[in-house]
Backbone as numpy.savetxt, mean C-alpha at the origin, in Angstrom:
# Nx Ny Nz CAx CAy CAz Cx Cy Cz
4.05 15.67 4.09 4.76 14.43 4.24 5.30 14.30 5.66
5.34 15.30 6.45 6.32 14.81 7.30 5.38 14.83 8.75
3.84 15.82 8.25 3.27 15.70 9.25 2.49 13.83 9.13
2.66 13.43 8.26 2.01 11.64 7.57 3.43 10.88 8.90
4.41 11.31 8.69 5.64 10.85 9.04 5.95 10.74 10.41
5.23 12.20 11.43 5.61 12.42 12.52 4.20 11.69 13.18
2.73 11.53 12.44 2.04 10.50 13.27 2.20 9.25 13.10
2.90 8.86 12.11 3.58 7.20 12.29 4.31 6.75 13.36
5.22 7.89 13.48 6.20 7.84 14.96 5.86 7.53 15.95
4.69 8.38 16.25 3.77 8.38 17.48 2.63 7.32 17.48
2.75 6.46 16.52 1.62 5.14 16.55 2.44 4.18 17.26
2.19 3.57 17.88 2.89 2.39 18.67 2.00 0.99 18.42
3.30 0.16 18.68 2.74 -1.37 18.27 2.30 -2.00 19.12
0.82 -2.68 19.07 0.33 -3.09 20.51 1.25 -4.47 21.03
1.75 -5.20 19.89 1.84 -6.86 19.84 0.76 -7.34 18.75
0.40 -6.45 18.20 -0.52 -7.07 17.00 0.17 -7.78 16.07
-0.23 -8.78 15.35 -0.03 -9.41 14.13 0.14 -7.98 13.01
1.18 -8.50 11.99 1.51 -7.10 10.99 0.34 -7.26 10.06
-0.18 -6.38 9.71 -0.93 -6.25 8.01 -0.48 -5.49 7.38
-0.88 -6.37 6.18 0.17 -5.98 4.42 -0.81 -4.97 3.56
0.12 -3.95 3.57 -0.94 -2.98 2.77 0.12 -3.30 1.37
-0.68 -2.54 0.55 -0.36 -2.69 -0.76 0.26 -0.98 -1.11
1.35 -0.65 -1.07 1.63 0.82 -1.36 1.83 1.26 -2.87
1.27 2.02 -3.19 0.79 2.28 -4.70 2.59 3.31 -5.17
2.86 3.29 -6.22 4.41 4.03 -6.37 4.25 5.61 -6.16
2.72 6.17 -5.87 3.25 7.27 -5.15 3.26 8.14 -4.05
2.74 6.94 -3.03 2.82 6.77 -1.92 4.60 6.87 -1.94
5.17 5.50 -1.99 6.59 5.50 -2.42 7.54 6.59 -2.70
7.26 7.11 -3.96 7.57 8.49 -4.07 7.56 9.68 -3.49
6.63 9.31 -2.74 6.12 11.08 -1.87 7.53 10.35 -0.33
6.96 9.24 0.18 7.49 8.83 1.14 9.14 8.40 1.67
9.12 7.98 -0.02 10.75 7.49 -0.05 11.13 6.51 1.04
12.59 6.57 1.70 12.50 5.47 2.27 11.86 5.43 3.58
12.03 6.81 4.14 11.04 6.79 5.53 9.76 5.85 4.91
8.75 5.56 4.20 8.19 4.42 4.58 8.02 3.39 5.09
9.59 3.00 5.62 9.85 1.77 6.48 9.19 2.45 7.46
9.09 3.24 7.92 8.43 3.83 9.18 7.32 2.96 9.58
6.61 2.36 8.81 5.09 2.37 8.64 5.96 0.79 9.45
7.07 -0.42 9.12 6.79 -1.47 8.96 7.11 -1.45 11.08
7.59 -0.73 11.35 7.92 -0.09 12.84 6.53 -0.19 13.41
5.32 -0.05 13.00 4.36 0.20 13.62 3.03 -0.36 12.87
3.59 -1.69 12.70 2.44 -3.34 12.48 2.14 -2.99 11.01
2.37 -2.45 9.94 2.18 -2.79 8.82 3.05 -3.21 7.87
2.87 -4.40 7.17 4.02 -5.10 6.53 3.80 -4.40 5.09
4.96 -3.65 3.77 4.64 -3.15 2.71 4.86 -4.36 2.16
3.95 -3.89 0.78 4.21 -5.01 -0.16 3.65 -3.84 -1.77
4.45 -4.54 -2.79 4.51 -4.08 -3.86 4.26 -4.76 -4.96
4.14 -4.70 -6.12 3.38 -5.22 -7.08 4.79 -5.23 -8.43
5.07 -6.09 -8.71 5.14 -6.19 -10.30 5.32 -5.03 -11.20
4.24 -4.30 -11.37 3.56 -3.09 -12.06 4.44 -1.91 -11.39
3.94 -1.99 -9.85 4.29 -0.85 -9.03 5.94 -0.87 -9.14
7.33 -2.45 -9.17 8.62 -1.90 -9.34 8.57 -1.45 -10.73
8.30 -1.79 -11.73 8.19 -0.88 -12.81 8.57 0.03 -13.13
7.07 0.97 -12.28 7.06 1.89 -12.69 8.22 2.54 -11.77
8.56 2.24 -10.24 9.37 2.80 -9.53 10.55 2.58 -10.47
11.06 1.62 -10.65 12.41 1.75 -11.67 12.86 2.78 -12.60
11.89 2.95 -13.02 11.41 4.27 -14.31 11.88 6.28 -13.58
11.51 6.00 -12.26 11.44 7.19 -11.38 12.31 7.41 -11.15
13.28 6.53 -9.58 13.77 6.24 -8.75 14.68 4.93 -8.76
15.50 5.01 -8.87 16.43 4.02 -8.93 16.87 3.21 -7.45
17.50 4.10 -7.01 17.65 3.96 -5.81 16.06 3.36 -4.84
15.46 4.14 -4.70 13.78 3.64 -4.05 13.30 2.34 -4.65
13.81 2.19 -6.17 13.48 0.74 -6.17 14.46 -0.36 -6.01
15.25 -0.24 -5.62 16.48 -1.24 -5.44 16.20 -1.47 -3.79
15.59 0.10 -2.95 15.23 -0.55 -1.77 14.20 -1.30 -1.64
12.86 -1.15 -2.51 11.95 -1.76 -2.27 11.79 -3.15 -2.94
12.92 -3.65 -3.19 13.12 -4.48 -3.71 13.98 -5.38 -2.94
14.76 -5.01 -1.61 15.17 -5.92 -0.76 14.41 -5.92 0.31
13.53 -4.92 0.48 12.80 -5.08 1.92 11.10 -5.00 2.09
10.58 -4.33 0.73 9.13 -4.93 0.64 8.76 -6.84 -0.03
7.28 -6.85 0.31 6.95 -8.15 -0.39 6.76 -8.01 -1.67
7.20 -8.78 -2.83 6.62 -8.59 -4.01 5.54 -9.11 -4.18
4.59 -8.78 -5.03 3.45 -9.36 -5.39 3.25 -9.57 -6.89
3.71 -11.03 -7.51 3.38 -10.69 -8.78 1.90 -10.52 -9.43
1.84 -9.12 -9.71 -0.03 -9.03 -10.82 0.23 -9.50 -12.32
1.04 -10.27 -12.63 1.04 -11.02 -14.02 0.18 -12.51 -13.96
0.11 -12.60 -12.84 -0.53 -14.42 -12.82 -1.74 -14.28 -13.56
-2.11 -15.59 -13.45 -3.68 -15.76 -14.28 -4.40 -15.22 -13.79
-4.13 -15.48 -12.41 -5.86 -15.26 -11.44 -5.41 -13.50 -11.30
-4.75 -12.80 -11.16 -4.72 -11.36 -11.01 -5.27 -11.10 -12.75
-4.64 -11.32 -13.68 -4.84 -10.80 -14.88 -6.42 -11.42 -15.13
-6.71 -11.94 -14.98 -8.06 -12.66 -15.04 -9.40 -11.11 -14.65
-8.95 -11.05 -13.27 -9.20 -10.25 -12.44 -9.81 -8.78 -12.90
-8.08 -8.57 -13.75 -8.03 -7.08 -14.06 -8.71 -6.71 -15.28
-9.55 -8.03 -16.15 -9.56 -7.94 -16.57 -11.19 -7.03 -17.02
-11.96 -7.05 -16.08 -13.08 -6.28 -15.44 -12.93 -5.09 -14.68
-11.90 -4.83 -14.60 -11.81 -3.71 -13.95 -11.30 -2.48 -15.08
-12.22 -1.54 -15.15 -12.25 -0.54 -16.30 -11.30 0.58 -15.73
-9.94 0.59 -16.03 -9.38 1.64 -15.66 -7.48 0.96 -16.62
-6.91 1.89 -16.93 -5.70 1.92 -16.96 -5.17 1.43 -16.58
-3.37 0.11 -17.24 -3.27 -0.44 -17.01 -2.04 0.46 -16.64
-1.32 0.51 -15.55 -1.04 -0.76 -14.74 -2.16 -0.61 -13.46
-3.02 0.28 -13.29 -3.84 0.31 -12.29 -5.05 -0.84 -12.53
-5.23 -1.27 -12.91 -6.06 -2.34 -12.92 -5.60 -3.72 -12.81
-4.14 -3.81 -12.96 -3.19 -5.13 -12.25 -2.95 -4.88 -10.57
-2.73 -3.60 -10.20 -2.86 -3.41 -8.79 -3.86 -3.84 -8.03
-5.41 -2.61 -8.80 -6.53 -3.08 -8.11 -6.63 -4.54 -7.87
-6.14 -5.57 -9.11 -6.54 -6.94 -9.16 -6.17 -7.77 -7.95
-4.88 -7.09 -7.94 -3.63 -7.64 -7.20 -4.21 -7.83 -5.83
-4.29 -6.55 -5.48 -5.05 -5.90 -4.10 -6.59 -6.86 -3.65
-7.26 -6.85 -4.98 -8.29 -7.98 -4.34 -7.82 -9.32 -4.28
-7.52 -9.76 -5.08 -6.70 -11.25 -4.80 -6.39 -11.41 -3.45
-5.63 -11.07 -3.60 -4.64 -11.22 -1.89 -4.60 -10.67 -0.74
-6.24 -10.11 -1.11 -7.00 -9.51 0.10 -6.57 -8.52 1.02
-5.94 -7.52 0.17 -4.47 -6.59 0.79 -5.59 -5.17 0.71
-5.16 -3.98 1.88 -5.55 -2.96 1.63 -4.66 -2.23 0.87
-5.30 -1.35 0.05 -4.98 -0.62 -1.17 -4.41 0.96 -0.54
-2.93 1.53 -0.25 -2.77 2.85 -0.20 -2.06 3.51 -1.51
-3.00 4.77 -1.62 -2.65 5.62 -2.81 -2.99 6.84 -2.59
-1.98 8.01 -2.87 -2.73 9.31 -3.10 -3.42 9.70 -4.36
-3.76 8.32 -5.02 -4.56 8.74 -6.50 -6.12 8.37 -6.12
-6.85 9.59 -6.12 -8.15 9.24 -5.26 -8.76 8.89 -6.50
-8.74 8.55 -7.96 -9.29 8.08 -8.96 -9.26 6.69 -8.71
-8.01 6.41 -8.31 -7.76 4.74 -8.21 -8.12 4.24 -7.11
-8.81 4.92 -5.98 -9.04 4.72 -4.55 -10.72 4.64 -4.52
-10.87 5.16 -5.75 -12.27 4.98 -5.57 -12.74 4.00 -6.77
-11.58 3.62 -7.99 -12.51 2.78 -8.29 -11.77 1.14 -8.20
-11.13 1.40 -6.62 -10.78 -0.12 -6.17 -11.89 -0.32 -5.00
-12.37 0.73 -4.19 -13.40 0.67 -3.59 -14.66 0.25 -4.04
-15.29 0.63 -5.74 -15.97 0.05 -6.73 -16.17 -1.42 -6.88
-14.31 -1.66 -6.73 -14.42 -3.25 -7.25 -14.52 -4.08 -5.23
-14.65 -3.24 -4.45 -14.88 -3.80 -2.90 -13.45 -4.22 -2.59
-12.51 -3.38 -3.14 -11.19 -3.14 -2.20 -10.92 -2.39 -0.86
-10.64 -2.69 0.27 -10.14 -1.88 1.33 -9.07 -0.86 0.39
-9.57 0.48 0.20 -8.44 0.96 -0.09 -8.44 2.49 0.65
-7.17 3.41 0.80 -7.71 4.75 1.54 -6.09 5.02 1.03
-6.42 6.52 1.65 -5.02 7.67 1.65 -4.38 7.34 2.58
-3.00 7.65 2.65 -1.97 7.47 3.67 -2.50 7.57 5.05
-3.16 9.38 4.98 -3.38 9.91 6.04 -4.67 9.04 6.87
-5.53 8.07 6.44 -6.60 7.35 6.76 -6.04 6.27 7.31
-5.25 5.73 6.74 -4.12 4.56 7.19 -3.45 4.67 8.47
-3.06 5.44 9.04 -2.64 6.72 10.12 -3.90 6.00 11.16
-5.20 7.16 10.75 -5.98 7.24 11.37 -6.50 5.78 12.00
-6.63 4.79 11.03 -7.77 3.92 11.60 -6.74 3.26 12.53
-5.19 3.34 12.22 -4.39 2.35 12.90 -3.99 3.29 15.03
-4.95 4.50 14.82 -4.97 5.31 16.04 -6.48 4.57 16.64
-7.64 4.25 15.54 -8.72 3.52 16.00 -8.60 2.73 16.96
-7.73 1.58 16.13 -7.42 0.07 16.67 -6.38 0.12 17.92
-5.92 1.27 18.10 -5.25 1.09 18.99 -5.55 1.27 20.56
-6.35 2.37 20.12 -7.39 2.64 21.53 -8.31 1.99 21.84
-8.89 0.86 20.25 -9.93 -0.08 21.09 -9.45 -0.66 21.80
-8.00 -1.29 21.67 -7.41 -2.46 21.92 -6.44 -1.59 23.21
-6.55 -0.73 23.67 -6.29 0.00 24.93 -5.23 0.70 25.09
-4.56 0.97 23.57 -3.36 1.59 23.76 -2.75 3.08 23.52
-2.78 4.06 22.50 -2.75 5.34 22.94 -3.80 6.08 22.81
């Protein structure tokens, strides 16, 4: 966690526009609130319906924060439940995946079951540590560390 933590630090923001990843609750969990870290360095969090839930259930505190400072996303609508409704996996992971394609959000999770079968349904989705990485990609295309 803290080596996930200490290359966030060291990612810098070019002036890019933010993108909204979708953080799965145990991402959350592992991360706690240092996750704001991530919003420091162009990615906006956003959370699901499903995902305060289940954080409520855990973490009390972690969801009362992610509840004043991430985006919610409700996966109860038609068009998400519609969605999920093809997607063969456990619910509440199949309101996420839904969620995640809907609203055209990349998918982070350390559940590589759910990472691969949101990739199945043609979700951007990856591990923390990939999230990291590609945002070191974009930064050097775009000329910066």
């Amino acid at each position: 966690m803290n080596q996930i933590l200490e290359e966030v630090s060291k990612t810098k923001k070019n002036g890019a526009s933010e993108t909204t990843i979708l953080a799965d609750t145990n991402v959350l969990l592992r991360l706690g609130q240092d996750i704001d870290s991530l919003n420091k360095n162009g990615w906006r969090i956003a959370v699901t319906t499903s995902i305060l839930l289940e954080l409520r259930k855990k973490d009390q505190a972690l969801y009362f924060y992610a509840c004043a400072n991430f985006e919610v996303i409700n996966d109860h609508t038609e068009k998400v439940a519609s969605e999920a409704a093809y997607i063969y996996t456990h619910q509440p992971d199949n309101l996420i995946i839904a969620a995640a394609k809907v609203n055209k959000l990349r998918l982070v999770s350390y559940d590589r079951v759910l990472l691969k079968i949101a990739a199945y349904q043609g979700v951007d989705a990856c591990l923390p540590e990939q999230l990291i990485q590609s945002k070191h990609i974009i930064d050097r295309a775009q000329g910066g560390i």
